[in-house]
C-alpha positions in Angstrom: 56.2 -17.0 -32.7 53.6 -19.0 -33.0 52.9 -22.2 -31.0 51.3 -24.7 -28.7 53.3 -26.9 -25.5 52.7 -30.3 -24.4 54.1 -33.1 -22.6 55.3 -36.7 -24.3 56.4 -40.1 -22.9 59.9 -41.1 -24.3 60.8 -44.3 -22.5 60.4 -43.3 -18.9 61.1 -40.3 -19.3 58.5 -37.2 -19.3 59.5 -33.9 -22.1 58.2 -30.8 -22.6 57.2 -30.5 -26.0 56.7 -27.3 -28.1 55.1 -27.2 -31.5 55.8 -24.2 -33.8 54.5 -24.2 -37.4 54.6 -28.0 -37.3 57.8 -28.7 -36.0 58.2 -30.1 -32.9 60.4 -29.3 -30.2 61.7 -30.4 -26.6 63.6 -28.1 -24.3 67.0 -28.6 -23.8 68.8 -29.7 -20.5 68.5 -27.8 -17.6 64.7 -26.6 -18.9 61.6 -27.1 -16.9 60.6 -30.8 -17.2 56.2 -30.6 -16.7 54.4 -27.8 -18.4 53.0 -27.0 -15.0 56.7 -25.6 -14.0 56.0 -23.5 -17.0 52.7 -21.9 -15.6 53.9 -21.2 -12.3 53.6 -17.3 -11.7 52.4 -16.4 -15.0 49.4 -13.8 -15.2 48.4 -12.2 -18.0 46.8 -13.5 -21.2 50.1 -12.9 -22.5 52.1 -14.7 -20.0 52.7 -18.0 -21.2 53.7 -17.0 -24.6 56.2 -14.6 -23.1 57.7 -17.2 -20.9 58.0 -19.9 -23.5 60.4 -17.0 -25.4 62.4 -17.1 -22.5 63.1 -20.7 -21.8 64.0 -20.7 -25.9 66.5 -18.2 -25.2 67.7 -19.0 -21.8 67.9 -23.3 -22.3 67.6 -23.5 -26.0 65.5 -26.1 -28.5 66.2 -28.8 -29.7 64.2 -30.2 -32.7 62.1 -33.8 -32.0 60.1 -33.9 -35.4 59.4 -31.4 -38.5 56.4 -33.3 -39.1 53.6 -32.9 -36.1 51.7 -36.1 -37.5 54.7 -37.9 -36.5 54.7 -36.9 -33.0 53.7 -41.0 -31.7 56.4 -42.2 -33.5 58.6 -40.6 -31.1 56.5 -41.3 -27.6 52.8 -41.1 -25.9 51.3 -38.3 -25.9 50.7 -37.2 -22.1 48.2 -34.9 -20.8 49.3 -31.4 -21.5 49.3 -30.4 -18.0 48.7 -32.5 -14.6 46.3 -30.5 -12.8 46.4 -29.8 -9.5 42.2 -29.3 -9.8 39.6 -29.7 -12.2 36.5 -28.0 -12.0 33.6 -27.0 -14.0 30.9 -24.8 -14.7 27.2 -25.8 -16.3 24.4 -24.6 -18.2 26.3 -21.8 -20.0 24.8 -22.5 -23.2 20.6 -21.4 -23.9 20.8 -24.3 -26.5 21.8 -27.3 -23.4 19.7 -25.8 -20.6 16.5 -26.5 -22.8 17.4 -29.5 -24.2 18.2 -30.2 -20.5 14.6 -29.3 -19.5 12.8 -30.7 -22.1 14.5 -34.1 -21.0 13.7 -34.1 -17.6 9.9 -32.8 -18.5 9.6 -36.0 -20.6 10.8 -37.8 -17.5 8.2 -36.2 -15.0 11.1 -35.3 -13.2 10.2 -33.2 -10.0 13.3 -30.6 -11.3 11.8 -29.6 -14.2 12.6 -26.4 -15.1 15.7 -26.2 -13.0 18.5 -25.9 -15.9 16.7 -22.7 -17.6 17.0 -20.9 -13.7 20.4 -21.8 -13.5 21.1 -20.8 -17.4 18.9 -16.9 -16.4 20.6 -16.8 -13.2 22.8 -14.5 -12.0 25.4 -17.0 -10.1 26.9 -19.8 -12.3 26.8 -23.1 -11.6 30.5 -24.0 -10.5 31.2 -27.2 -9.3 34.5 -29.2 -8.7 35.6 -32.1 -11.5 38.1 -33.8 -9.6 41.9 -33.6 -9.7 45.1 -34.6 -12.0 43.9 -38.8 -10.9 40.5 -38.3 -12.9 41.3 -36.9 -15.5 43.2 -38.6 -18.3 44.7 -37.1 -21.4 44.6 -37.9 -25.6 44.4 -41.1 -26.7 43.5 -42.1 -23.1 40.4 -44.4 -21.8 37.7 -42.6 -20.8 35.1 -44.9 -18.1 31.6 -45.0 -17.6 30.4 -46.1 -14.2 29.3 -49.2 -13.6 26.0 -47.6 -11.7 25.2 -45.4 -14.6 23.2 -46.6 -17.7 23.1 -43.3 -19.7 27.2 -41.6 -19.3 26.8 -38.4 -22.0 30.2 -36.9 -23.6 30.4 -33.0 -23.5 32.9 -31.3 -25.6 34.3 -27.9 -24.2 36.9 -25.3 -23.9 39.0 -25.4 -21.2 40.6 -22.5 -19.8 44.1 -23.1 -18.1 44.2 -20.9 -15.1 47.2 -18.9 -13.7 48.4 -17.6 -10.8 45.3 -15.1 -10.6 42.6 -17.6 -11.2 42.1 -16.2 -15.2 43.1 -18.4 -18.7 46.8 -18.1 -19.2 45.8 -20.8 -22.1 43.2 -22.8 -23.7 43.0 -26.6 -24.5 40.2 -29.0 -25.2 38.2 -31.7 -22.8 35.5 -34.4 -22.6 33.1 -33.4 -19.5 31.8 -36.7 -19.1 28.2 -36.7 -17.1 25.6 -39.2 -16.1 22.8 -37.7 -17.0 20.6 -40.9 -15.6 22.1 -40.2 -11.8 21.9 -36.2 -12.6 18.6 -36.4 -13.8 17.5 -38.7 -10.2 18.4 -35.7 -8.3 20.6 -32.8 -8.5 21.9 -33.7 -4.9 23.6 -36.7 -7.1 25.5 -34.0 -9.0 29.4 -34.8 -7.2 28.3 -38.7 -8.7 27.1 -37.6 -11.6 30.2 -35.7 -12.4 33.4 -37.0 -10.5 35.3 -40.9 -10.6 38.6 -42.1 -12.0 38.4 -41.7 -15.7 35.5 -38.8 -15.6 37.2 -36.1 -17.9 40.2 -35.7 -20.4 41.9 -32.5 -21.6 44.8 -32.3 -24.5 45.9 -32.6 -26.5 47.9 -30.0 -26.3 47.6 -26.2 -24.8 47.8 -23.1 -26.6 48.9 -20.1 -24.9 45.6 -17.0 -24.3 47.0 -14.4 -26.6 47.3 -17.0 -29.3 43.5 -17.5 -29.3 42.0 -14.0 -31.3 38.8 -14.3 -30.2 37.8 -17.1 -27.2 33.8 -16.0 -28.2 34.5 -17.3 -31.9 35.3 -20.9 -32.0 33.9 -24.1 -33.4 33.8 -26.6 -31.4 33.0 -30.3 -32.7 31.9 -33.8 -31.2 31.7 -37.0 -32.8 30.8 -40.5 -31.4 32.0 -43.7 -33.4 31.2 -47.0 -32.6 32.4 -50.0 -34.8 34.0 -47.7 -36.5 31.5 -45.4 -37.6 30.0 -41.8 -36.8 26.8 -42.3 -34.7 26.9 -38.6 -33.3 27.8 -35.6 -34.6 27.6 -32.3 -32.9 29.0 -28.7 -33.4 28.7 -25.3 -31.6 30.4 -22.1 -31.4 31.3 -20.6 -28.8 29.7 -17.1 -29.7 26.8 -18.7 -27.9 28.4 -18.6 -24.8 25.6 -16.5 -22.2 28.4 -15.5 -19.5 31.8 -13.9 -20.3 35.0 -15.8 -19.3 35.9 -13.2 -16.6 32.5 -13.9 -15.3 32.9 -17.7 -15.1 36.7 -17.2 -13.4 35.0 -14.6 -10.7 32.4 -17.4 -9.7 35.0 -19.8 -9.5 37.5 -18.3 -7.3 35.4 -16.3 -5.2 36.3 -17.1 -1.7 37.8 -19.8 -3.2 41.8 -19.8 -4.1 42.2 -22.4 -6.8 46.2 -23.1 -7.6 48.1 -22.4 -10.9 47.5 -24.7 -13.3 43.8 -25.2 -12.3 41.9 -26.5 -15.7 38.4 -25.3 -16.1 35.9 -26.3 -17.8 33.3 -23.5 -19.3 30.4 -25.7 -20.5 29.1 -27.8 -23.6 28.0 -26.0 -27.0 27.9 -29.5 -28.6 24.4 -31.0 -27.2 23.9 -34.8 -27.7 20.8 -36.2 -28.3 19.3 -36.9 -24.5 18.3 -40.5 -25.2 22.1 -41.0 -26.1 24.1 -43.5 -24.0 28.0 -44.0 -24.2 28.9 -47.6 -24.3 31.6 -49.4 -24.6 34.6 -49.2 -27.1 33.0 -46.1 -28.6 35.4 -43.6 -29.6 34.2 -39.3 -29.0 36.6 -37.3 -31.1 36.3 -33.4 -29.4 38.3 -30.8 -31.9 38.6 -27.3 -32.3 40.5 -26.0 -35.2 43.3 -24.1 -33.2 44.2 -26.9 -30.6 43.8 -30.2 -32.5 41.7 -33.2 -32.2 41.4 -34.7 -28.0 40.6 -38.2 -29.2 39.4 -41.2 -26.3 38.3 -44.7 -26.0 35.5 -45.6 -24.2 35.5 -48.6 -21.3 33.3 -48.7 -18.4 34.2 -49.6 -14.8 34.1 -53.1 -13.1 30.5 -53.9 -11.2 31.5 -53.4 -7.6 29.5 -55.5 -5.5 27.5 -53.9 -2.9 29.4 -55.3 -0.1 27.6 -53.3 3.2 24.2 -53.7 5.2 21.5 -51.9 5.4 19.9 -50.6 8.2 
């Protein structure tokens, strides 16, 4: 059996969704109602899969759609998952840690240099994303802050995390990151990084075992505005330097993350570093085994500085 699990909006109501072969299914009555009830004590890359066999055979399913393309005829596609964290790890790829440098050489910046060390060294650059409230899901507005001038997209894989801190699944996301506030300092990073609206993940998940090789996928980025492709970038994920065992022991070292944690391993997809997001673009991440994560672009109301200064 082959397949991927989601969540979708009918009315009010909230179903778990399962997509086999094109045909979509929700669980029957009695089923677990958030894909997150679905993750809970599954370890194992073969977990998920094995526990989406049961709930067919315990609960049953019932058929939604035979046609996938369908799917928002039917309801809103929700996040796959509402994650209890988000986090992230950077400068995994050689190809973004020297476009990274050579950007902040051209700026004079006094961290020049800094993204190669991280990329060389041996501890990865983990650093938390946010929670379920900042990230939003397909079809979903992404924001740019209203102190940022230069908001980048970043296309990744995302592992979904079990009950031992390693991918029970993978899905898609959009790392969104101010490079302009990054680039100021690296002390900026949390800013840079985390605010309502800062990430999305979906469209849907696809259990570990189901993916034959994490090391051999194409991952894809385009930016449209008015309607037509201003960006374009693709990587693979053969180029990533650190394995995903690796990644997962820096994370949860000392450091006990839930199940159902989403993690974010890093763009392969560099943008052009005089690239700026603005509004009412659209940034289309796929990969050929998940789907298409597809989001709007809107920035953030100016909030008005409303302290004193000492």
């Amino acid at each position: 059996m082959s397949f991927k699990i989601g969540q979708l909006k009918i009315g009010n109501d909230i179903a778990v969704i399962i997509i086999e072969n094109n045909q979509v299914y929700k669980i029957n009555k009695g089923g677990p109602q958030r894909t997150l009830d679905i993750l809970r004590d599954c370890v194992g890359p073969n977990a998920l899969s094995e526990k989406i066999r049961d709930i067919k055979k315990n609960f049953g399913f019932s058929l939604l759609t035979s046609e996938i393309k369908d799917l928002d005829k039917l309801g809103i596609i929700e996040k796959p998952l509402y994650p209890p964290e988000v986090w992230a790890v950077g400068v995994t790829y050689k190809r973004q840690a020297l476009e990274h440098d050579k950007d902040l050489e051209k700026r004079k910046s006094d961290s020049k240099g800094i993204y190669s060390y991280v990329y060389s060294s041996e501890r990865a650059e983990v650093f938390f994303k946010g929670f379920n409230r900042t990230c939003v899901g397909n079809l979903s507005s992404l924001f740019l802050r209203s102190d940022s001038k230069q908001t980048m997209p970043e296309a990744e894989m995302v592992l979904v995390l079990g009950e031992d801190g390693l991918p029970i699944g993978y899905t898609l996301g959009n790392d969104l990151t101010a490079w302009d506030i990054e680039t100021e300092s690296p002390l900026f990073l949390n800013q840079a990084k985390i605010w309502d609206g800062s990430s999305s993940i979906g469209p849907f998940i696809i259990p570990a075992d189901q993916i034959v090789d994490p090391y051999l996928c194409m991952l894809r980025c385009v930016v449209k505005r008015d309607g037509k492709e201003i960006i374009k970038s693709s990587g693979e994920t053969s180029q990533l330097k650190r394995s995903i065992e690796e990644l997962c022991y820096f994370l949860k070292l000392h450091n006990k993350v839930p199940c159902g944690t989403i993690f974010f391993t890093g763009t392969c997809c560099v943008i052009p570093h005089d690239f700026a997001l603005e509004d009412n673009d659209e940034v289309i991440v796929s990969m050929s085994q998940i789907g298409e994560l597809r989001n709007n672009i809107l920035r953030h109301k100016v909030v008005d500085k409303n302290y004193n200064r000492r």
